[in-house]
C-alpha positions in Angstrom: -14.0 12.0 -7.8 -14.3 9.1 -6.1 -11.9 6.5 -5.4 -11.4 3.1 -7.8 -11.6 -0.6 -6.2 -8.4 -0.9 -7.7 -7.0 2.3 -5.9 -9.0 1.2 -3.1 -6.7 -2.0 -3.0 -3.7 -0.3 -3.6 -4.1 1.7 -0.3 -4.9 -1.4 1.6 -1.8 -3.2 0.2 0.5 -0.1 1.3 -1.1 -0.6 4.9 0.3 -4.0 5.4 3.7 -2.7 4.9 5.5 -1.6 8.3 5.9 2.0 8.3 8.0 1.9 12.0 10.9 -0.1 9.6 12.2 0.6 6.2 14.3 -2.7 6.6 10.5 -4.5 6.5 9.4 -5.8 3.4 6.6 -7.6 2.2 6.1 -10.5 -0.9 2.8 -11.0 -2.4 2.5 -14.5 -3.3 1.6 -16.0 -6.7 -1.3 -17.5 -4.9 -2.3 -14.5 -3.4 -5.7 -13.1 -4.9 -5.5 -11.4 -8.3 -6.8 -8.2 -7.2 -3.7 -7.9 -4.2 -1.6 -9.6 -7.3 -2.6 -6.5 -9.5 -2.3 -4.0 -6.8 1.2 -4.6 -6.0 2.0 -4.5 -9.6 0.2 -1.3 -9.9 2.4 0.1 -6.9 5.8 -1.3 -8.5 4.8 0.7 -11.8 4.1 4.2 -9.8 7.2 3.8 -7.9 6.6 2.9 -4.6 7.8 -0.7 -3.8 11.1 -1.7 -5.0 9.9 -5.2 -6.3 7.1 -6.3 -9.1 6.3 -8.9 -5.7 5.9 -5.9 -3.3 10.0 -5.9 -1.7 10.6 -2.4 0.3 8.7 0.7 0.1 10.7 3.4 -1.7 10.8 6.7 -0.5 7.7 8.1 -2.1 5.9 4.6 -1.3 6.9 5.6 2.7 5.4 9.1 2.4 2.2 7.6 0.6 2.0 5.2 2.8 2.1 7.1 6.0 -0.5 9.8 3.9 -2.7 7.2 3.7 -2.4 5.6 7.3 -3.0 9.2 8.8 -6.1 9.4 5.9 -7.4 5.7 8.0 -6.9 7.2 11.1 -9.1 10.0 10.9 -12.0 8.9 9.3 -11.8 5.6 11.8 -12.0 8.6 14.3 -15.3 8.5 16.6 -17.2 12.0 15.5 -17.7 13.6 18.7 
């Protein structure tokens, strides 16, 4: 299995949230492209921001978030 553009865009929408504050939001505008537009709407139907806009990361939003952040870390890793 392999993952979707759509999933793909999904990850890289929970990256621009701040994982060092849960008091950091973030609001996806209505001009924003329609693939980040249908991302955080994706995201707001699984559960993991508080708002159909983007808003807060829930609590399952966080621990995906940082999932995928350590995920990004790893493979951005130098192979030795």
């Amino acid at each position: 299995m392999k993952f979707t553009a759509q999933q793909l865009n999904e990850l890289n929408l929970l990256l621009q949230f701040d994982l060092n504050s849960r008091d950091t939001g973030i609001k996806v505008h209505k001009t924003a492209e329609k693939k980040v537009q249908d991302a955080v709407d994706a995201l707001y139907r699984k559960k993991l921001c508080t708002h159909p806009d983007g808003g807060y990361l829930t609590d399952e939003g966080i621990e995906i978030a940082q999932d995928a952040d350590r995920i990004l870390r790893v493979l951005a890793q130098e192979s030795e």
